[in-house]
C-alpha positions, 0 to 999 in steps of 0.5 A: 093177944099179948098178956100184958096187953092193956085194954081201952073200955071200948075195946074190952066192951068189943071182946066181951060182946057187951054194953057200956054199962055192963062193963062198968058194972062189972069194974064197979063190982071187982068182978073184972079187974082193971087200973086206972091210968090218971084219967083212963081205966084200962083193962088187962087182957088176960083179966077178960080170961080170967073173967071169962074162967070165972064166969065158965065155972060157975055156969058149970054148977 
């Protein structure tokens, strides 16, 4: 996976193992950072990492 990879909804829902819904909960909430080009919202690649990071470390406490 390229770092400056940008992501489609469908695509990050596929990688992340998720619904719809939980994913535009997760961009609502910042939680998972993505931009919006005009009317697409794209997700970075590495944002899942960093999400994924994230995520690992608080389940570790």
């Amino acid at each position: 996976m390229r770092d400056d990879e940008l992501l489609t909804v469908p695509e990050a829902m596929a990688r992340l193992k998720i619904g719809r819904s939980a994913l535009y909960d997760l961009l609502r909430t910042r939680r998972l950072a993505s931009l919006t080009i005009g009317r697409a919202r794209r997700i970075p690649a590495h944002a899942l990492d960093d999400y994924g990071q994230r995520h690992l470390e608080e389940a570790a406490r």
